[in-house]
N, C-alpha and C positions, 0 to 999 in steps of 0.2 A: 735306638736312634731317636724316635719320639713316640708317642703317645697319642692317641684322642677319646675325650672323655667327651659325654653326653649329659647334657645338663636340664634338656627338654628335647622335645618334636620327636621322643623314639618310636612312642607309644601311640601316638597319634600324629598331627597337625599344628599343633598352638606349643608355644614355649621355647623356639628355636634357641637355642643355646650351645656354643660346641668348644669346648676346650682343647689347642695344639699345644702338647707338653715336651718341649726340647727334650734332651738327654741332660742337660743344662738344672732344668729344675725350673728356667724361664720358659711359661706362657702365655700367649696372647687368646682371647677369647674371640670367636664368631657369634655377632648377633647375642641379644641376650630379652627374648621376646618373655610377652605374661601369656599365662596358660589361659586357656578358656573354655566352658562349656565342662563338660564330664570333667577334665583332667585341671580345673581349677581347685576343686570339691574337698580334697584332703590340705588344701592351700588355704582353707577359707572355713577350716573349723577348728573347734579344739581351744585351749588355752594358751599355747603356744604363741609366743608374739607374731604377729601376722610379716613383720618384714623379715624375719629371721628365715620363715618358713618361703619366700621367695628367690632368697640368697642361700640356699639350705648347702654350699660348699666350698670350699675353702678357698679365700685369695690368695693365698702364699703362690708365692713367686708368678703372678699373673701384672705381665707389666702393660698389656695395650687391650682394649678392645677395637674388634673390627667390624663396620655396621655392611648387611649386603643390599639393606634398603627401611624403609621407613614404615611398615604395616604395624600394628601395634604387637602380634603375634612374635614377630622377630626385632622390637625395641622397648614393648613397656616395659620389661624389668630393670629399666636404664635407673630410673632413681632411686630403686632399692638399691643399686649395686651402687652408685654413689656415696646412700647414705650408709653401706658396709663400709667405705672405706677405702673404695677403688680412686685412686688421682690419677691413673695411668691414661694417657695419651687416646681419642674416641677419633680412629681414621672412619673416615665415609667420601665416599664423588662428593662430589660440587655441588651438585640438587640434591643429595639426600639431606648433606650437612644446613642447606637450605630447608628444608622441608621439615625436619626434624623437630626442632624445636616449637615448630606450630602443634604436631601430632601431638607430645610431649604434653604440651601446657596444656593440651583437650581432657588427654588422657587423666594428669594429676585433677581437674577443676572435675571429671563425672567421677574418677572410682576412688580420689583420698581425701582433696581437703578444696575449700572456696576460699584458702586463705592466700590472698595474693602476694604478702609475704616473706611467705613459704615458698609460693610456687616462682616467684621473682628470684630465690635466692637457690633454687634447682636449677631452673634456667639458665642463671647468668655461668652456675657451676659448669655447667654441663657445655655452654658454649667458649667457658674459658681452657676445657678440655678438648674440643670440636677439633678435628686437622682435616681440611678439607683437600681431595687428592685428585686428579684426572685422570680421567680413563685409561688403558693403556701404555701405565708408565711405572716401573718398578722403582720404589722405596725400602728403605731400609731403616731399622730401630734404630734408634738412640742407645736405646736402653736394653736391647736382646743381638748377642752376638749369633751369627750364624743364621740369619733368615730375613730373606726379603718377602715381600707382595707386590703385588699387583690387581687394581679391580676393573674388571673384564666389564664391559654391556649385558645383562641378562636380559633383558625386553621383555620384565616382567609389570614395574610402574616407571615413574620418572624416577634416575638415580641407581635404578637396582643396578645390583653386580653381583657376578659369581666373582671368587678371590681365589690367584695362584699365591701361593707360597710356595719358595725354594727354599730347602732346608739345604744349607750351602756344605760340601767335601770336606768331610775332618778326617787327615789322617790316610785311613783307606778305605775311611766310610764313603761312600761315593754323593753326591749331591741328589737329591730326592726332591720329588715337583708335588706337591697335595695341593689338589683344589675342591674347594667347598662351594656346592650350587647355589646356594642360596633358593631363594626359588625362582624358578626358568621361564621367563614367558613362551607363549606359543607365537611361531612364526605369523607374520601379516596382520599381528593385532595394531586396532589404528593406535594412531600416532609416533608409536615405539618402530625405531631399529629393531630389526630379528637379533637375538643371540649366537654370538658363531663360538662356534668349538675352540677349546685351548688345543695351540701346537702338541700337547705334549700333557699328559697327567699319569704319574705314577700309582697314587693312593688320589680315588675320589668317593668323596660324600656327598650324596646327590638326593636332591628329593625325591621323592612317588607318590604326591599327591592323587595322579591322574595315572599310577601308573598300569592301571589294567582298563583304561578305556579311551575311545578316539573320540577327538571332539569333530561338531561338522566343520567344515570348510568356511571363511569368512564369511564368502557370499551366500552359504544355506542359513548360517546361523542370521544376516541380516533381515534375510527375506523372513526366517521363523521369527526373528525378533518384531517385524512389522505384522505378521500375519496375527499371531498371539497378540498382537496388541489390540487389532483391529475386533478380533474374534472377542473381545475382552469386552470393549466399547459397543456390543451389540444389549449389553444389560444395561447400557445407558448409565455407567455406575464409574469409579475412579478407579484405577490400576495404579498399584502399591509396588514400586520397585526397591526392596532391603539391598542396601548399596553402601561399601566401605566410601569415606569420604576423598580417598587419595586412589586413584586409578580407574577404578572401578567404574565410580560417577561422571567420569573425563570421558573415558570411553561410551558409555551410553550417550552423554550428550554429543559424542562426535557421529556416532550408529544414527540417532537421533534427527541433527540436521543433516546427514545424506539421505535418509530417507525424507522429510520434507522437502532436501531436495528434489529429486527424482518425480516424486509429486506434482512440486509445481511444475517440473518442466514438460510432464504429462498431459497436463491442467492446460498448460500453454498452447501446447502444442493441438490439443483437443478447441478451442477455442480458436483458432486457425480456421479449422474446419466448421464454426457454428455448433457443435456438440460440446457442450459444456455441463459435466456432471462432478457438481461440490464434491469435497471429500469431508473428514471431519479434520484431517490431519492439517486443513489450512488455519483452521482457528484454535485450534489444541493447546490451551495452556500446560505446559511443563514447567513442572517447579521441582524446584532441586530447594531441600529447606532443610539447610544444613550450614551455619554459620563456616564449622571448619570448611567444606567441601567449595563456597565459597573463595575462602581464601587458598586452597589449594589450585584450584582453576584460575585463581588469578597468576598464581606463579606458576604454570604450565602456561599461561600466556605469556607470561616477560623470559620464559626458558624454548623460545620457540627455536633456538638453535640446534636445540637437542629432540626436535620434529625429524620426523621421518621424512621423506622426500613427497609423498604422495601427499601428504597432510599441509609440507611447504607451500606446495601446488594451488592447493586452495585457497590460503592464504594472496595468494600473487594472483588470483581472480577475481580476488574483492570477496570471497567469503569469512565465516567466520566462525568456525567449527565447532568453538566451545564460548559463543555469544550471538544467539544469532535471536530472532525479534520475538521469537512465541518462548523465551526461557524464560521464565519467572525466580529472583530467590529470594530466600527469605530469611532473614536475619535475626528479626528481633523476636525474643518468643511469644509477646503478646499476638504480633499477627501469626505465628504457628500456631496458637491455639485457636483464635481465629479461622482461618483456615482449614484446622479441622473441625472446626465446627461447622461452618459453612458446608463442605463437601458432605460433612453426615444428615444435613438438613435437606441439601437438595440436589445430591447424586448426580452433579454437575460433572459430563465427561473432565476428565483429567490425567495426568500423568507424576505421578510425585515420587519422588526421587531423596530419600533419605538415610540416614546410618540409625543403627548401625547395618552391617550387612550379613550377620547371623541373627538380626532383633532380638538382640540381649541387651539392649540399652540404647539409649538414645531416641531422640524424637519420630524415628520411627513406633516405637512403643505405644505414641498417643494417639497416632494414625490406625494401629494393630488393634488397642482396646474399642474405638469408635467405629471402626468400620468392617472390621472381621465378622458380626454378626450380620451385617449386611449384604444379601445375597447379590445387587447388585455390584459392589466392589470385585474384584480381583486380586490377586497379589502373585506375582512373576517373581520366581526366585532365580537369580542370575549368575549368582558363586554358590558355591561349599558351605554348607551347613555343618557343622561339626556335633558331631554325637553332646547331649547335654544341653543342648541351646533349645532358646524359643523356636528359633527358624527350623531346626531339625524334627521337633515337635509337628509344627505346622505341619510341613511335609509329609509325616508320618500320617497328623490322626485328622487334617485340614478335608483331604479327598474321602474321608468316610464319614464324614461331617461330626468330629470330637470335637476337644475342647484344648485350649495351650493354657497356661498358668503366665501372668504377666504382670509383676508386684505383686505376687501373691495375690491376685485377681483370677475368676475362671472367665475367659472370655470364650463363647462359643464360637464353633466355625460356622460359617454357612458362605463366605467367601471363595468363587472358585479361585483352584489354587491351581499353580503354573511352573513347569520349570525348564528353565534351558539349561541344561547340562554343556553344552559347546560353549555359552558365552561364557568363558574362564578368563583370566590372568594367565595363568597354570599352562605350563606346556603338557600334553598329552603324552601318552604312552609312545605315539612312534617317535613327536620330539625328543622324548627321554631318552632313547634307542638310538636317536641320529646324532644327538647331541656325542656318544659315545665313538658311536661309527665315524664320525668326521676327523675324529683328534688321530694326526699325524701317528703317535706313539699312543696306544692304548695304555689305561692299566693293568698293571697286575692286580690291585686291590681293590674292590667295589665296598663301600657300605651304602645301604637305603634307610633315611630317615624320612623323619616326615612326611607322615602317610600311614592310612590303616594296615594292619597286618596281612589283607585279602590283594591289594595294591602293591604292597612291598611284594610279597611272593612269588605274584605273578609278572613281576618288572624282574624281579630276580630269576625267576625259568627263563623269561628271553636275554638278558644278559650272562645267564651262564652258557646257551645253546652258544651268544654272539663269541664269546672267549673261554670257551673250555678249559684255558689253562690256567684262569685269573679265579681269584678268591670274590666271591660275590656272598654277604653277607647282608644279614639285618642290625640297622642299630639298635 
């Protein structure tokens, strides 16, 4: 009746790609992300034309793609697949479709070309393809008989979705529901709606990023998030937070002013009484020096409708969650080098907030070569490191004081190094479990992508204990 082929994320994390093959010979694609880290590495060598090697399978009879969100992980392969040849129809929600094309032109200007263009005539391509859809409401092709969608909330960033497909009754085939997870936020992460269970999924494809461990609870992870920071700023030195530019960076600066709030209202409240004890966290410059990440927070400001209720809250008390007076950003690269130049001179507390969020590129990079040798710095890693990257590096040889390669640079460590495993995007192992437990009609059919092999397996023992009778497999 149909098919699904794997085109990334099986083996790992990065390269989301999933092909749904009618009985028809017509399919539509899910996600079509660039690999990175370890699983880039046979993409990025050899004599082989390099875009060929990204598009490395066949378009025949693929008439739509479907975005589940906007990470580079699960969209950069968008203009290779363009320049293979794809014209078919790019559905995504309303903010991704929004969002997109910002990531997009980051992505072309650091990893293909600075020629504007080129990347003008991606762009315009790519949004004369764009169909932007709302939540909640099933659609149907044009162009593929026999199957609708729908894209669900995931409350992973702004825009994500997991996607129903019904593969609609032929005959006496009977009608079949597959939903692909995309990847799942974890409940009560700020700003975002929780993700709620589909009614109903026959065949699902689901991540397991997280799927053999629990993150903490909001409120532990806020409290670790301010303590670790505080504990940081005792070397009188800058804490270096590797942060993707779209979600990631939203959320910390949202963590961020509730904790200066709380502060001040500490502060306040101690000053009532005549006991008045400074904090550092009243004059704390936090910079976020990231042109994209920038423009991302600005449209998580004008998309405030799609704020969770807690976050509207604040808003409607005169605050300002993702602008509030100690933010610093910084745009132009002359003052980023600046900047780090500054903070390498004179170890002025700080708080700097950069991409990329694996430090495999991006202006975090000049922050990493300047101040990693510097014992009084820090660095707080806050997501997923992926096998093959600088940041996985770090992690590994940073706490026994090694060394990371950075442009083919040896920069040493002497930075302490920091990680919160709770503060994820990523829904957690028991989300993964609930997310299944909740849907009205379970499946018969599990596959686990994306995610390491030790994560899949162990998401796979407690989904086979939950349905004994369903097929639970690895992609």
């Amino acid at each position: 009746m149909f098919e699904i082929i794997h085109h990334g994320a099986v083996d790992g994390v990065t390269g989301s790609c999933h092909q749904l093959r009618l009985a028809s010979g017509d399919s539509v694609l899910v996600d079509c992300g660039l690999f990175q880290g370890v699983e880039s590495l046979d993409r990025e060598s050899g004599d082989e034309d390099f875009n060929l090697k990204q598009i490395d399978f066949s378009l025949a009879g693929v008439k739509a793609l479907l975005v589940t969100h906007c990470h580079i992980d699960h969209v950069g392969r968008i203009p290779y697949l363009l320049a293979a040849g794809f014209d078919g129809p790019i559905y995504a929600t309303e903010a991704t479709a929004q969002l997109l094309p910002l990531v997009l032109e980051d992505a072309l200007k650091v990893g293909v070309s600075r020629d504007g263009r080129l990347i003008d005539a991606v762009l315009s391509r790519l949004k004369s393809q764009l169909v932007p859809m709302a939540y909640g409401q099933w659609f149907r092709f044009d162009v593929i008989e026999g199957l609708k969608a729908k894209f669900q909330c995931a409350g992973h960033i702004f825009g994500s979705a997991y996607i129903e497909f019904e593969i609609l009754a032929s005959g006496s085939i009977p009608k079949h529901r597959v939903v692909f997870s995309g990847d799942l936020g974890a409940p009560y992460s700020p700003l975002l709606p929780a993700p709620k269970s589909p009614y109903r999924a026959d065949t699902l494809i689901i991540e397991s990023t997280y799927g053999d461990r629990l993150h903490e609870s909001r409120r532990d992870r806020r409290r670790l998030l301010q303590s670790t920071i505080e504990r940081c700023f005792t070397n009188g030195g800058t804490v270096l937070i590797p942060a993707f530019s779209i979600g990631r960076t939203q959320e910390l600066l949202y963590e961020l002013e509730e904790t200066i709030h709380r502060v001040e209202k500490r502060l306040n409240r101690a000053r009532l009484h005549g006991a008045v004890t400074p904090t550092l966290w009243e004059h704390l410059d936090i910079i976020v020096d990231s042109p994209l990440a920038s423009k991302f927070t600005e449209c998580y400001r004008t998309l405030k409708s799609l704020w969770d209720a807690e976050a509207r809250r604040k808003v409607s008390a005169g605050r300002h969650p993702l602008s509030f007076e100690q933010l610093l950003t910084i745009d132009d690269h002359a003052e980023h080098l600046q900047t780090v130049d500054y903070l390498k001179r004179t170890g002025r507390p700080a708080i700097v907030i950069a991409a990329s969020g694996m430090c495999a590129g991006g202006r975090i990079q000049n922050y990493l070569k300047a101040l990693l040798p510097d014992p009084r710095t820090d660095l707080l890693f806050v997501g997923y490191q992926a096998k093959g990257t600088p940041g996985r590096d770090i992690q590994t040889y940073g706490p026994r004081g090694g060394y990371v390669m950075l442009d083919g640079q040896r920069v040493d460590i002497r930075a302490g190094i920091y990680t919160l495993n709770g503060y994820s995007a990523h829904a957690d192992q028991g989300n993964l479990l609930n997310f299944v437990k909740r849907m009205r009609y379970k499946p018969q059919h599990i596959r686990l992508v994306h995610g390491d092999v030790t994560a899949k397996r162990a998401l796979q023992a407690l989904y086979q204990e939950l349905l004994p009778s369903s097929e639970v497999v690895l992609g």
